[in-house]
mmCIF file of the N, C-alpha and C atoms, coordinates in Angstrom:
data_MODEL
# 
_entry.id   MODEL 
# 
loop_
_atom_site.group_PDB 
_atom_site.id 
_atom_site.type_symbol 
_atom_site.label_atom_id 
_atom_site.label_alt_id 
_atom_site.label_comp_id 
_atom_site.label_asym_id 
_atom_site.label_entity_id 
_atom_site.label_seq_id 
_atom_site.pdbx_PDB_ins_code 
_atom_site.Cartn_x 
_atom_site.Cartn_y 
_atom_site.Cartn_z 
_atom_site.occupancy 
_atom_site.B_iso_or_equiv 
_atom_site.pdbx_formal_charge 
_atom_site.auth_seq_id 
_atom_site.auth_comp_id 
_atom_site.auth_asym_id 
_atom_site.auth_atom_id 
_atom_site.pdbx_PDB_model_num 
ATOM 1   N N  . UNK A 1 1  ? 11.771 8.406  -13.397 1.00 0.00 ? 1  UNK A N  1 
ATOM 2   C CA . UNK A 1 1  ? 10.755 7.382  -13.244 1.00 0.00 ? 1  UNK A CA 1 
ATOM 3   C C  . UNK A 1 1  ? 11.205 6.267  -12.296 1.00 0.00 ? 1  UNK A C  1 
ATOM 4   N N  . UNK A 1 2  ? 12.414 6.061  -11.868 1.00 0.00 ? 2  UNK A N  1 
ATOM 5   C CA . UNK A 1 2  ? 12.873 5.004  -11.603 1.00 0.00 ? 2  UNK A CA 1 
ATOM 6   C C  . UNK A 1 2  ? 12.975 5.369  -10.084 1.00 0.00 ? 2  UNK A C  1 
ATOM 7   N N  . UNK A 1 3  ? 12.790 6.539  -9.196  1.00 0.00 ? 3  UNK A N  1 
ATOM 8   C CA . UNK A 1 3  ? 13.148 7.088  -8.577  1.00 0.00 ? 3  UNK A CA 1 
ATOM 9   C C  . UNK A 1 3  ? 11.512 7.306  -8.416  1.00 0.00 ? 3  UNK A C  1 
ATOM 10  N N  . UNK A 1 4  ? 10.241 7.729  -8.842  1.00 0.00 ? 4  UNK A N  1 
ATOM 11  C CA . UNK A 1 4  ? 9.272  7.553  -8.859  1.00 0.00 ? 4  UNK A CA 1 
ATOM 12  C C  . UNK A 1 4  ? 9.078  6.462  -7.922  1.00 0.00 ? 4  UNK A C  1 
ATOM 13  N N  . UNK A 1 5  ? 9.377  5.253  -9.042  1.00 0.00 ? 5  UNK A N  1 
ATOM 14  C CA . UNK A 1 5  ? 9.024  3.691  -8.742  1.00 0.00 ? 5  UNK A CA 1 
ATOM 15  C C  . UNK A 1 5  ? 9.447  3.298  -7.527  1.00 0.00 ? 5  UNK A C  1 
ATOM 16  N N  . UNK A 1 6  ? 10.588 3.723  -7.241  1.00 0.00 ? 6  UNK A N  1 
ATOM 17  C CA . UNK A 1 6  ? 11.206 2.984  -5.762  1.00 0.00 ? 6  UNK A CA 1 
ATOM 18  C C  . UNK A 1 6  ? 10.241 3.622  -4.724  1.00 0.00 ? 6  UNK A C  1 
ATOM 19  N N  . UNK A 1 7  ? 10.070 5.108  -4.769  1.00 0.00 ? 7  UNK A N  1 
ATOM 20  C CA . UNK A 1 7  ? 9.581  5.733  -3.783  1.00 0.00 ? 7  UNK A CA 1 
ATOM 21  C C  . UNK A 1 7  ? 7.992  5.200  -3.394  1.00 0.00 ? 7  UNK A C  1 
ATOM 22  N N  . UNK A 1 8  ? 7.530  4.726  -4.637  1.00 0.00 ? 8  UNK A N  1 
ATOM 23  C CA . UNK A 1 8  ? 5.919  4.125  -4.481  1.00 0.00 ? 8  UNK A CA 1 
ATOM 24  C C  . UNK A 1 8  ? 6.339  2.747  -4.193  1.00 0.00 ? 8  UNK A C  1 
ATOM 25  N N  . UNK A 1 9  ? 6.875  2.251  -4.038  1.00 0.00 ? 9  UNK A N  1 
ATOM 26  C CA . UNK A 1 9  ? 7.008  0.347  -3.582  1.00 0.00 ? 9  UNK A CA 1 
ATOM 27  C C  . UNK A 1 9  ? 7.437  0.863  -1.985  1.00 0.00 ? 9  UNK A C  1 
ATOM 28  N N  . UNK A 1 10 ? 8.162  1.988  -1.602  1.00 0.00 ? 10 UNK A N  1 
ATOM 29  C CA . UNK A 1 10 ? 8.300  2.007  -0.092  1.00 0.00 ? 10 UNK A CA 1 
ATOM 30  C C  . UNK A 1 10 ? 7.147  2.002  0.726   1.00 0.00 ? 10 UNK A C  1 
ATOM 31  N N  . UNK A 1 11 ? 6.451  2.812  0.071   1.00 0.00 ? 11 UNK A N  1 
ATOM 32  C CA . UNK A 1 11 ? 5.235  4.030  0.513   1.00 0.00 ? 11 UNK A CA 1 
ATOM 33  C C  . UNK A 1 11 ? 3.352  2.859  0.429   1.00 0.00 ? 11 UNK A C  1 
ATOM 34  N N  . UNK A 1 12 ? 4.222  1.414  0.150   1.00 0.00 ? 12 UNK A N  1 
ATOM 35  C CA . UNK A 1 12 ? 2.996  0.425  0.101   1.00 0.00 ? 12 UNK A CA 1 
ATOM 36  C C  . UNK A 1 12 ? 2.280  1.348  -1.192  1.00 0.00 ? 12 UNK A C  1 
ATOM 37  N N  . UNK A 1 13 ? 2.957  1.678  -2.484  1.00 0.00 ? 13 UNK A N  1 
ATOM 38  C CA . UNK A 1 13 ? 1.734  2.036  -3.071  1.00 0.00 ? 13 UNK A CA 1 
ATOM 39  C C  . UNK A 1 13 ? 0.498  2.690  -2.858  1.00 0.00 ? 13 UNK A C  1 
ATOM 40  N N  . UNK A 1 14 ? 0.720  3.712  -1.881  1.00 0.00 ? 14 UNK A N  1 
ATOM 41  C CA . UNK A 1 14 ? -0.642 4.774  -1.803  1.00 0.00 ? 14 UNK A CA 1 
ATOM 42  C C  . UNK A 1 14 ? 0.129  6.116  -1.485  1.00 0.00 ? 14 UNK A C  1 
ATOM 43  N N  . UNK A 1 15 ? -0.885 7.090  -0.992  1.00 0.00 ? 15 UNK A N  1 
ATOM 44  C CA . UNK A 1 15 ? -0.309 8.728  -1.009  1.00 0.00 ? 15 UNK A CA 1 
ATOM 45  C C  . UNK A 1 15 ? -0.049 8.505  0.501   1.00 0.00 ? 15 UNK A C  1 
ATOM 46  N N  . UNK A 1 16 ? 1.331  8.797  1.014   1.00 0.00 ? 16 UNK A N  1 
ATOM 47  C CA . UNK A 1 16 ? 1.099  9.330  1.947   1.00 0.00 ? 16 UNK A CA 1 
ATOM 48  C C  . UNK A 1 16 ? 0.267  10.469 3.016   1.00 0.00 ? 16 UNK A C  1 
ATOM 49  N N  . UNK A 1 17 ? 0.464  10.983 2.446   1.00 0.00 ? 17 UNK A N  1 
ATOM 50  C CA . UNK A 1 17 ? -0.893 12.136 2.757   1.00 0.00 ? 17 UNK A CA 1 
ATOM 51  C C  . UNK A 1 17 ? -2.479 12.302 2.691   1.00 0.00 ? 17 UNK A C  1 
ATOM 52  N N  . UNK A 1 18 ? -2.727 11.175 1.793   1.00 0.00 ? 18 UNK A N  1 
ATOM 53  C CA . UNK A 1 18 ? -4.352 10.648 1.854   1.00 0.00 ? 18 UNK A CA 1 
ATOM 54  C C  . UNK A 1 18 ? -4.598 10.146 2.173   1.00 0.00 ? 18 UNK A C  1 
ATOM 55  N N  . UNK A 1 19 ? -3.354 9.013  2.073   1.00 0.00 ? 19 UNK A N  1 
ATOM 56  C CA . UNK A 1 19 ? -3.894 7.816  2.358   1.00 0.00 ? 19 UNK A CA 1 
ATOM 57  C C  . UNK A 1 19 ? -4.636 6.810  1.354   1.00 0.00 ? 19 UNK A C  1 
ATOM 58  N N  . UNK A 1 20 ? -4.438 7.032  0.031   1.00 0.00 ? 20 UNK A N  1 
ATOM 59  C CA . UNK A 1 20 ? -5.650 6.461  -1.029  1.00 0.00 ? 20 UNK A CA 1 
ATOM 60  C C  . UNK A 1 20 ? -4.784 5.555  -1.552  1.00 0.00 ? 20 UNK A C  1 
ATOM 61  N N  . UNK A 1 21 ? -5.051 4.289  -2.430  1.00 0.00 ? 21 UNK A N  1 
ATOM 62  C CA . UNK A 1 21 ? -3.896 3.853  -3.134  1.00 0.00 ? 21 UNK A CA 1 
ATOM 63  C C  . UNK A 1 21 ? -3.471 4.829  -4.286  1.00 0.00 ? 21 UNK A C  1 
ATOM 64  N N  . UNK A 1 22 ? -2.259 4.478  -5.403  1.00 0.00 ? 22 UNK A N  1 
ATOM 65  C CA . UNK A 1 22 ? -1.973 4.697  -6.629  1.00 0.00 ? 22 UNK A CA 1 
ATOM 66  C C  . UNK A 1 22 ? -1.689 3.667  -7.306  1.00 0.00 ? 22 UNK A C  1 
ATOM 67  N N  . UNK A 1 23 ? -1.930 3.355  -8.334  1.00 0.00 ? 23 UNK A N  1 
ATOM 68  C CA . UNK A 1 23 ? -1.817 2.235  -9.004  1.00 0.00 ? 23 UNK A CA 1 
ATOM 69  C C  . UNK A 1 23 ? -0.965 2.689  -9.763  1.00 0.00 ? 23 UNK A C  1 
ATOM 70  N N  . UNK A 1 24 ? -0.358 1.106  -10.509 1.00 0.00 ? 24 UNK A N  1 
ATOM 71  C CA . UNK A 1 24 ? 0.692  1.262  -10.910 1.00 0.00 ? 24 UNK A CA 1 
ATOM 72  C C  . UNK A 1 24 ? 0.546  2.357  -12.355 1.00 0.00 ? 24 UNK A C  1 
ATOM 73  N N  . UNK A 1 25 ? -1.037 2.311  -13.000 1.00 0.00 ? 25 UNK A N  1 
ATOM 74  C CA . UNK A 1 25 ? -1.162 3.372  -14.091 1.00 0.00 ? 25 UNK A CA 1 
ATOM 75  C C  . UNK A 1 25 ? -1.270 4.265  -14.111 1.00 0.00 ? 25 UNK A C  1 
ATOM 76  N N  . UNK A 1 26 ? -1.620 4.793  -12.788 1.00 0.00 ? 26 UNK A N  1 
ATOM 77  C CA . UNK A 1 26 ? -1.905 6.485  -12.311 1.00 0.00 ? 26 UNK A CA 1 
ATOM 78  C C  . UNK A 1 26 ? -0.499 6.495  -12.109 1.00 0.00 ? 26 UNK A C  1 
ATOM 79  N N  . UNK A 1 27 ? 0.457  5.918  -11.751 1.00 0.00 ? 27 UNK A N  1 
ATOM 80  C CA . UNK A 1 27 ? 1.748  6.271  -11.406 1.00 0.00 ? 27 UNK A CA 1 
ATOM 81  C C  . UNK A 1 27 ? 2.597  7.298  -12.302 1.00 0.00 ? 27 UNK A C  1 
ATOM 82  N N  . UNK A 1 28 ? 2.296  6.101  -13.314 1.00 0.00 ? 28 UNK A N  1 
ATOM 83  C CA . UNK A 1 28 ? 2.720  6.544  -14.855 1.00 0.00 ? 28 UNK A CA 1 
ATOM 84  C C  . UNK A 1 28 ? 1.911  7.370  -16.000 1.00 0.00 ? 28 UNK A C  1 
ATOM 85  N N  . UNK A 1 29 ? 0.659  7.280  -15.930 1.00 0.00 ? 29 UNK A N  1 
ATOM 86  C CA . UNK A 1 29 ? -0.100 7.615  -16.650 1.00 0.00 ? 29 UNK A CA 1 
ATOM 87  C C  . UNK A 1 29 ? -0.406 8.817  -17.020 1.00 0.00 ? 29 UNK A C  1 
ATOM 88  N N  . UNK A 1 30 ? -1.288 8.767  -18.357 1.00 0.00 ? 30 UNK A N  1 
ATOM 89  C CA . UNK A 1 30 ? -0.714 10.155 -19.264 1.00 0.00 ? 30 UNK A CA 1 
ATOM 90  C C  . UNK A 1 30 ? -1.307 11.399 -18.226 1.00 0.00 ? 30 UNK A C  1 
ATOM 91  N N  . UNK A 1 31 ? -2.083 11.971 -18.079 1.00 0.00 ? 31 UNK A N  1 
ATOM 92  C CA . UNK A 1 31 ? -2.500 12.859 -17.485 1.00 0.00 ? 31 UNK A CA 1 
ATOM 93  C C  . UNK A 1 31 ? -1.639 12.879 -15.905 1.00 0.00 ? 31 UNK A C  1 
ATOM 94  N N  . UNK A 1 32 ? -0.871 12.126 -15.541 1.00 0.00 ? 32 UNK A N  1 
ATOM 95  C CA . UNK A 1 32 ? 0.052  12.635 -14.243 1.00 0.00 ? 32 UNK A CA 1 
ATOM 96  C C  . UNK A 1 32 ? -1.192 12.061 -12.965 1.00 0.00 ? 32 UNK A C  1 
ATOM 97  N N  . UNK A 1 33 ? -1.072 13.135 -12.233 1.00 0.00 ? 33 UNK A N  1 
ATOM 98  C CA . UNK A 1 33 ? -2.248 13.382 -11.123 1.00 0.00 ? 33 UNK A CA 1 
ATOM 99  C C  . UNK A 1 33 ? -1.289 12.613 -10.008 1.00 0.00 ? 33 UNK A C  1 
ATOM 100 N N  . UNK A 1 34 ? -0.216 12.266 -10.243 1.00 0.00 ? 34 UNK A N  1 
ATOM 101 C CA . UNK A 1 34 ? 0.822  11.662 -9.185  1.00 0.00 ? 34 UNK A CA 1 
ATOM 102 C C  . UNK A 1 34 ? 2.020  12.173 -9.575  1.00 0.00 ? 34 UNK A C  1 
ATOM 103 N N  . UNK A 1 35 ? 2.908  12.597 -8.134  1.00 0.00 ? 35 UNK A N  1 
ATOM 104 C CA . UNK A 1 35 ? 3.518  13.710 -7.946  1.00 0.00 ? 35 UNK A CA 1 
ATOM 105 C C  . UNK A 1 35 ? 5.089  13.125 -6.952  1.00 0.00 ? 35 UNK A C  1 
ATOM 106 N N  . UNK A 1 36 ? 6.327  13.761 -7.345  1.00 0.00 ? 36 UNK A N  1 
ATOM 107 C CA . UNK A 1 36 ? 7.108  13.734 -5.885  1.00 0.00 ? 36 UNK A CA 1 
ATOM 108 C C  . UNK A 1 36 ? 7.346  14.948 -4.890  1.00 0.00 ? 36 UNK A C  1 
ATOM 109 N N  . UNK A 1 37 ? 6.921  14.710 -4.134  1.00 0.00 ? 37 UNK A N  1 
ATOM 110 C CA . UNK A 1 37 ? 7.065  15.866 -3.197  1.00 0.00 ? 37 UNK A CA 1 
ATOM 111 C C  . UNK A 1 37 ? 8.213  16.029 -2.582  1.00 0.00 ? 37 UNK A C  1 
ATOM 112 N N  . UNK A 1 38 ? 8.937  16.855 -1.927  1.00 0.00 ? 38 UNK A N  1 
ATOM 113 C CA . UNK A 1 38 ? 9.973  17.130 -0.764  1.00 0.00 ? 38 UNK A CA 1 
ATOM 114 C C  . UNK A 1 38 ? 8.980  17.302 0.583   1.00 0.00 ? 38 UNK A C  1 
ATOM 115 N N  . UNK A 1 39 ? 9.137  16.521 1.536   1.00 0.00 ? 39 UNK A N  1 
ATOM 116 C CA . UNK A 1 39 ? 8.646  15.881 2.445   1.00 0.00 ? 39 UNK A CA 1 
ATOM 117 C C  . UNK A 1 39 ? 8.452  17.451 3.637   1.00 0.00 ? 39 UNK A C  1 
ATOM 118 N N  . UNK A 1 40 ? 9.954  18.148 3.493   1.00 0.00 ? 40 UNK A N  1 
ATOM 119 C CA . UNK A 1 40 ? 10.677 19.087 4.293   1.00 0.00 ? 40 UNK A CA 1 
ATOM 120 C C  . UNK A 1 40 ? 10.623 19.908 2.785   1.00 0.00 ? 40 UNK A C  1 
ATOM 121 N N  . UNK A 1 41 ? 9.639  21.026 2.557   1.00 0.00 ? 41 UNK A N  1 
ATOM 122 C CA . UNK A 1 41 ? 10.084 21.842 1.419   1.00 0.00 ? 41 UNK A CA 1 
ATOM 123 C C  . UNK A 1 41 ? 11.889 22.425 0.840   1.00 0.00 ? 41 UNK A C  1 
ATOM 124 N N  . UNK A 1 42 ? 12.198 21.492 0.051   1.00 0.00 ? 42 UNK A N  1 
ATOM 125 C CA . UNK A 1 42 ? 13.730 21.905 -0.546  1.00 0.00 ? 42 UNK A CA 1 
ATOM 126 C C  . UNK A 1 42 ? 14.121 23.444 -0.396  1.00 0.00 ? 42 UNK A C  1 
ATOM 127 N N  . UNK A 1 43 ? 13.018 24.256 -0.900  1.00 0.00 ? 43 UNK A N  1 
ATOM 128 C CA . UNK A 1 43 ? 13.247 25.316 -0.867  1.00 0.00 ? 43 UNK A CA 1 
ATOM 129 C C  . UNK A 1 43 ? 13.799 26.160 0.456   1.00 0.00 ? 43 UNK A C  1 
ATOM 130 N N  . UNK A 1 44 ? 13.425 25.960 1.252   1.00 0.00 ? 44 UNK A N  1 
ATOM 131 C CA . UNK A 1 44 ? 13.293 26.239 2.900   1.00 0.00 ? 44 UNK A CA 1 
ATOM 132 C C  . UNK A 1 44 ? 14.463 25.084 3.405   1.00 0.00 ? 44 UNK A C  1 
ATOM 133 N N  . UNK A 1 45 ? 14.655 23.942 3.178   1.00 0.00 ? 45 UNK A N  1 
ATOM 134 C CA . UNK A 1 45 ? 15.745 22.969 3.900   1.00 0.00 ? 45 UNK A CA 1 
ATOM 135 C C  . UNK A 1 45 ? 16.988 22.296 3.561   1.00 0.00 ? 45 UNK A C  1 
ATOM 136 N N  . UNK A 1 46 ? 16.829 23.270 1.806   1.00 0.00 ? 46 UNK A N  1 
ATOM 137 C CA . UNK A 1 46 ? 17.883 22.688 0.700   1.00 0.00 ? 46 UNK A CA 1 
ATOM 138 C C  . UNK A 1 46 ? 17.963 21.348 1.071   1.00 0.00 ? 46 UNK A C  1 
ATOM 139 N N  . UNK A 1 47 ? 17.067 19.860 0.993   1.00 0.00 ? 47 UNK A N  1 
ATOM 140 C CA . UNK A 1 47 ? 17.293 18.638 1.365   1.00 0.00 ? 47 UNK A CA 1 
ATOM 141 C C  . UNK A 1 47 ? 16.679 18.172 0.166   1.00 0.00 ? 47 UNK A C  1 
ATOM 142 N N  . UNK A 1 48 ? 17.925 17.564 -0.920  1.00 0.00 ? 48 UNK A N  1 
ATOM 143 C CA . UNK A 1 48 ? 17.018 17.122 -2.031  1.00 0.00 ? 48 UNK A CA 1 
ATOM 144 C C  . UNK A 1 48 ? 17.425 15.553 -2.423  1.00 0.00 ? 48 UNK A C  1 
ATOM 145 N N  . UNK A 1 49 ? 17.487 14.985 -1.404  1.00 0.00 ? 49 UNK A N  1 
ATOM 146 C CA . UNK A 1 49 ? 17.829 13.748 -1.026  1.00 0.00 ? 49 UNK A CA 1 
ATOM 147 C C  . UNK A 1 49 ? 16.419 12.721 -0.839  1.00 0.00 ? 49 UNK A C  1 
ATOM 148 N N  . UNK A 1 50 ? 17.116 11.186 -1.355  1.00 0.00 ? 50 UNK A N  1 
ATOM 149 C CA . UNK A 1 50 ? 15.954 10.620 -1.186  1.00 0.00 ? 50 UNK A CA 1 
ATOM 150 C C  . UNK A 1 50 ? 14.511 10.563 -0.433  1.00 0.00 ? 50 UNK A C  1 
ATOM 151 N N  . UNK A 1 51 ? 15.071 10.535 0.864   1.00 0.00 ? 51 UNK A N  1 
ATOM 152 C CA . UNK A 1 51 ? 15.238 10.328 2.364   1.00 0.00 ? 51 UNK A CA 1 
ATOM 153 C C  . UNK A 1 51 ? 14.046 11.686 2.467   1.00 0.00 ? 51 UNK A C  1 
ATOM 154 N N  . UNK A 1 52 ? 14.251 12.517 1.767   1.00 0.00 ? 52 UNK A N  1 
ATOM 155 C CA . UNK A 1 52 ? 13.150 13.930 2.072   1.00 0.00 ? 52 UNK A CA 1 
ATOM 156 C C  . UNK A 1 52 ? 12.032 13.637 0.937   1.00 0.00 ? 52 UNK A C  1 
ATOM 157 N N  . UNK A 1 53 ? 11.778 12.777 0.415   1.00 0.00 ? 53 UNK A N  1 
ATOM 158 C CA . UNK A 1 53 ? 10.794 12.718 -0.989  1.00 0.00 ? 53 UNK A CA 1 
ATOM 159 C C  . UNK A 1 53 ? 9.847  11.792 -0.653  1.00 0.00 ? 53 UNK A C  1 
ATOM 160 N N  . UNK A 1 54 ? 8.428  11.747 -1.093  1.00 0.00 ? 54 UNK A N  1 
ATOM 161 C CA . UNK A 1 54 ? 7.613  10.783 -1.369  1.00 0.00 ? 54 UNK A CA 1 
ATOM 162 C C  . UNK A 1 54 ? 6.844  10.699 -2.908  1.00 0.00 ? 54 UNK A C  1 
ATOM 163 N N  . UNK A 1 55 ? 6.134  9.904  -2.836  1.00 0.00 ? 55 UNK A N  1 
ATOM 164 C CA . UNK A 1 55 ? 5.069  10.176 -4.190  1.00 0.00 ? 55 UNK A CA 1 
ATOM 165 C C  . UNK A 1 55 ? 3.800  10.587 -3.111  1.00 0.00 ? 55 UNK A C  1 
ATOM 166 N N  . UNK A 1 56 ? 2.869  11.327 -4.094  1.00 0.00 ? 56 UNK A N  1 
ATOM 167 C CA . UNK A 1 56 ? 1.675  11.394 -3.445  1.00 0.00 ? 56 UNK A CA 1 
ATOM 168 C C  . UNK A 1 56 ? 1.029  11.955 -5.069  1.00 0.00 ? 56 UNK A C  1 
ATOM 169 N N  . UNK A 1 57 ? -0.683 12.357 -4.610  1.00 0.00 ? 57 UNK A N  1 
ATOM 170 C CA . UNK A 1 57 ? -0.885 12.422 -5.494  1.00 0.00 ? 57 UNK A CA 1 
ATOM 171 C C  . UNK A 1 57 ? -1.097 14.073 -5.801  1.00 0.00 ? 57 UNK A C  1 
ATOM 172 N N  . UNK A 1 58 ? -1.396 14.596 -7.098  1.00 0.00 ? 58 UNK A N  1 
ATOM 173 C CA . UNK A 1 58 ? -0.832 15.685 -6.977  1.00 0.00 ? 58 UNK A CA 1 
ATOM 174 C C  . UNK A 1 58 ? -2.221 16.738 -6.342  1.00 0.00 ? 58 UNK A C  1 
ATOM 175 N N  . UNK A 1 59 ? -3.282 16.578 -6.249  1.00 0.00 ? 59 UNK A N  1 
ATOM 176 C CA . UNK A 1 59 ? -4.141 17.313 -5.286  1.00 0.00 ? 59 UNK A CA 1 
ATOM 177 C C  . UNK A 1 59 ? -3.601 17.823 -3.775  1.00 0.00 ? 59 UNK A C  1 
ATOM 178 N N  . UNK A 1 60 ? -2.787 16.292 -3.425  1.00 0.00 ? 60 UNK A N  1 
ATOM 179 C CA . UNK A 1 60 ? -3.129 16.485 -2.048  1.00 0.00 ? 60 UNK A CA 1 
ATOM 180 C C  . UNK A 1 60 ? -1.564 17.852 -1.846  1.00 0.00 ? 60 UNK A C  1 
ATOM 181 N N  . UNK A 1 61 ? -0.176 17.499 -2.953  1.00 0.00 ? 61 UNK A N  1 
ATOM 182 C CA . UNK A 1 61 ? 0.540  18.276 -2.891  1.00 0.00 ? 61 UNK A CA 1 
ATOM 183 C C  . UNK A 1 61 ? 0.491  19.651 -3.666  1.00 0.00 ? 61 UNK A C  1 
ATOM 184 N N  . UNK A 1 62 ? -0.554 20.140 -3.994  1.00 0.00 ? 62 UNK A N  1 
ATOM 185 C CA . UNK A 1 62 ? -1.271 21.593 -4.340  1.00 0.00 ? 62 UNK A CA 1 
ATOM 186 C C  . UNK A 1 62 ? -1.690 21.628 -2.886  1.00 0.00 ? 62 UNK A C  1 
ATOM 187 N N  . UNK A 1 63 ? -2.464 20.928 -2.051  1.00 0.00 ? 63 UNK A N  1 
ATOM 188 C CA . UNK A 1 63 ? -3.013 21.391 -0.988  1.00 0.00 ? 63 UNK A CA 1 
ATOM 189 C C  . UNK A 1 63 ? -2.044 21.841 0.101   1.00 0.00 ? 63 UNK A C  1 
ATOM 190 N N  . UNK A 1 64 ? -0.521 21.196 0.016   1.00 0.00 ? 64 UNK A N  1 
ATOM 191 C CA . UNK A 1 64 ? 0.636  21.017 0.938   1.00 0.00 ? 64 UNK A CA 1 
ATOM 192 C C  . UNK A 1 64 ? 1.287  22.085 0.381   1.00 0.00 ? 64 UNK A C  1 
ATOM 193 N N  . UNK A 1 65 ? 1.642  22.797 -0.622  1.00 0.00 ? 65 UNK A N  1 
ATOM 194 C CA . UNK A 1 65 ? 2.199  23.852 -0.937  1.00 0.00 ? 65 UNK A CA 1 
ATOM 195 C C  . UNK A 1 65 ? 3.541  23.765 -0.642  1.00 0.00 ? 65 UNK A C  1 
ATOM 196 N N  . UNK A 1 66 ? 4.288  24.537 -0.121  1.00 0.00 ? 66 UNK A N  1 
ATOM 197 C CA . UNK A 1 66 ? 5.563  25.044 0.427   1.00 0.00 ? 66 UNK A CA 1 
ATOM 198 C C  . UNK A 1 66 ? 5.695  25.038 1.703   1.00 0.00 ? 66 UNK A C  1 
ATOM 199 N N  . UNK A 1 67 ? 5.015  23.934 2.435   1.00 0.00 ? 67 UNK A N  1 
ATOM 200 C CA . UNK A 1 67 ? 4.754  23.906 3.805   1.00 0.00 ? 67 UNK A CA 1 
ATOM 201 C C  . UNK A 1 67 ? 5.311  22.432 4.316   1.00 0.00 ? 67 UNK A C  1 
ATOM 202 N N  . UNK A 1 68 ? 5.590  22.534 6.056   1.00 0.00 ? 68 UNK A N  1 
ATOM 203 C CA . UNK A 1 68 ? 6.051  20.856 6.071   1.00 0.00 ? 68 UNK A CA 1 
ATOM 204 C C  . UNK A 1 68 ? 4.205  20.322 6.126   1.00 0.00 ? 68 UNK A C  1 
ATOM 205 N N  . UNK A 1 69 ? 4.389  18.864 6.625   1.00 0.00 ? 69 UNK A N  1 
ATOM 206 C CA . UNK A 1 69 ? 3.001  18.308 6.811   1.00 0.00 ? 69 UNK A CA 1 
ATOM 207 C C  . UNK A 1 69 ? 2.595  18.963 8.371   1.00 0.00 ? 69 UNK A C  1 
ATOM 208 N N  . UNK A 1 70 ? 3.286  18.891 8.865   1.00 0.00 ? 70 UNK A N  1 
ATOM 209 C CA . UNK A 1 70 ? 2.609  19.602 10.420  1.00 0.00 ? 70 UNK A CA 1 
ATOM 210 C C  . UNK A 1 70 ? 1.861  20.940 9.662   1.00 0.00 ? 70 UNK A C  1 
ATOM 211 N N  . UNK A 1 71 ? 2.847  21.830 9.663   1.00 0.00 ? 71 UNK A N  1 
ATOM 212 C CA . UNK A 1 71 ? 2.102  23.281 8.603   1.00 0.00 ? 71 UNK A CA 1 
ATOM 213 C C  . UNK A 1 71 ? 0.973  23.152 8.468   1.00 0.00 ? 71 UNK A C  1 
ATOM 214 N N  . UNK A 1 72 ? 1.027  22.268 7.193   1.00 0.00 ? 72 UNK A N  1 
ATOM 215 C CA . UNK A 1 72 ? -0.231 22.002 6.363   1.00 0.00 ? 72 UNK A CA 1 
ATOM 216 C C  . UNK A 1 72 ? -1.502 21.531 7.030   1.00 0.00 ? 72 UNK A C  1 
ATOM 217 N N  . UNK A 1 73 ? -1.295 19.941 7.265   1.00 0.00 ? 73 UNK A N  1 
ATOM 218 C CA . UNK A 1 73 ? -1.881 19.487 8.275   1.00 0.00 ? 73 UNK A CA 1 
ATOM 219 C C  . UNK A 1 73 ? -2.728 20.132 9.319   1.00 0.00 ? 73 UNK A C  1 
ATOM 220 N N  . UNK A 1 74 ? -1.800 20.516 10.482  1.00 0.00 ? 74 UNK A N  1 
ATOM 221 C CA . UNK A 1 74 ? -2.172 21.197 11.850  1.00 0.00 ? 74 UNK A CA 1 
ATOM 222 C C  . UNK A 1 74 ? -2.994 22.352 11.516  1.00 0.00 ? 74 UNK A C  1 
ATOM 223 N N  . UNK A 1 75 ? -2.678 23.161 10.276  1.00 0.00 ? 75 UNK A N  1 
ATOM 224 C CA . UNK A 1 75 ? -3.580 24.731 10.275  1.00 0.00 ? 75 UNK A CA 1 
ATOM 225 C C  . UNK A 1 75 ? -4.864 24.031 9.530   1.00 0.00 ? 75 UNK A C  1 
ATOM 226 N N  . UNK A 1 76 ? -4.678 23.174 8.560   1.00 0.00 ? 76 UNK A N  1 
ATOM 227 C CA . UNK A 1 76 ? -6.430 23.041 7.528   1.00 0.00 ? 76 UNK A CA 1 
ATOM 228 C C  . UNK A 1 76 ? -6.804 21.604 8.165   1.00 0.00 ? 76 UNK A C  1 
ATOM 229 N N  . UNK A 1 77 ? -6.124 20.762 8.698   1.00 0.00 ? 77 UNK A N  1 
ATOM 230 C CA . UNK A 1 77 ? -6.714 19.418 8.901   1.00 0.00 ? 77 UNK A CA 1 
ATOM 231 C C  . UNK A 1 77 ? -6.106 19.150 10.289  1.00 0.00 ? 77 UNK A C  1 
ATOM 232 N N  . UNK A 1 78 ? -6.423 19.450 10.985  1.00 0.00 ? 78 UNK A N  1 
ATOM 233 C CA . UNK A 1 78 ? -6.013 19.198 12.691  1.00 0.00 ? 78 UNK A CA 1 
ATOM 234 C C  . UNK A 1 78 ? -6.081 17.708 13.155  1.00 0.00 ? 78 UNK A C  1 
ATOM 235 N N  . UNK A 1 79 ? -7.525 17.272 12.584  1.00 0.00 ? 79 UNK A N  1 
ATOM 236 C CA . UNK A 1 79 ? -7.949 15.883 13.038  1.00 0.00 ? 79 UNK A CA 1 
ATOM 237 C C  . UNK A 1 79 ? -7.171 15.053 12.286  1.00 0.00 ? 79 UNK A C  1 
ATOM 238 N N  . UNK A 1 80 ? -7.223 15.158 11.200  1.00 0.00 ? 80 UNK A N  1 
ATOM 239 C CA . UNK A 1 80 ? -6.106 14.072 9.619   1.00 0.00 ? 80 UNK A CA 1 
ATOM 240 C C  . UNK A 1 80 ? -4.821 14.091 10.513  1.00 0.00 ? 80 UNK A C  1 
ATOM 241 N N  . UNK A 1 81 ? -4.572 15.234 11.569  1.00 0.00 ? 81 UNK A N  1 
ATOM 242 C CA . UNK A 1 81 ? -2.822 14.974 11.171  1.00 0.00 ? 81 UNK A CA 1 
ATOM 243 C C  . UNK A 1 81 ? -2.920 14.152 12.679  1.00 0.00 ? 81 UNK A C  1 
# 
């Protein structure tokens, strides 16, 4: 959680990837729906360091999968990225 928290006070409190805010209760809050991602999929870059993580929320990282953001981005949202 604490590691959560830092990453959302960098990130101005919203998703990187949407762009929407998160508040501080969706952060925490019971049902989740906010997420940390590996920026550079861990799996693929073994990078499990701060520095590779954000919060976002967890739609937009179901939509990001196992992919970087270019990936993702560039093939379903050309214009967003």
């Amino acid at each position: 959680n604490i590691l959560k928290y830092q990453l959302w006070e960098q990130q101005g409190q919203e998703c990187i990837y949407s762009g929407k805010p998160i508040s501080f209760e969706k952060l925490f809050g019971e049902g989740g729906g906010v997420e940390v991602d590996h920026i550079l999929p861990r799996s693929r870059s073994l990078d499990d360091s701060q520095g590779n993580k954000i919060v976002c929320l967890r739609a937009a990282n179901v939509g990001k999968g196992d992919r970087t953001p270019y990936e993702w981005l560039a093939d379903a949202q050309p214009d967003q990225y």
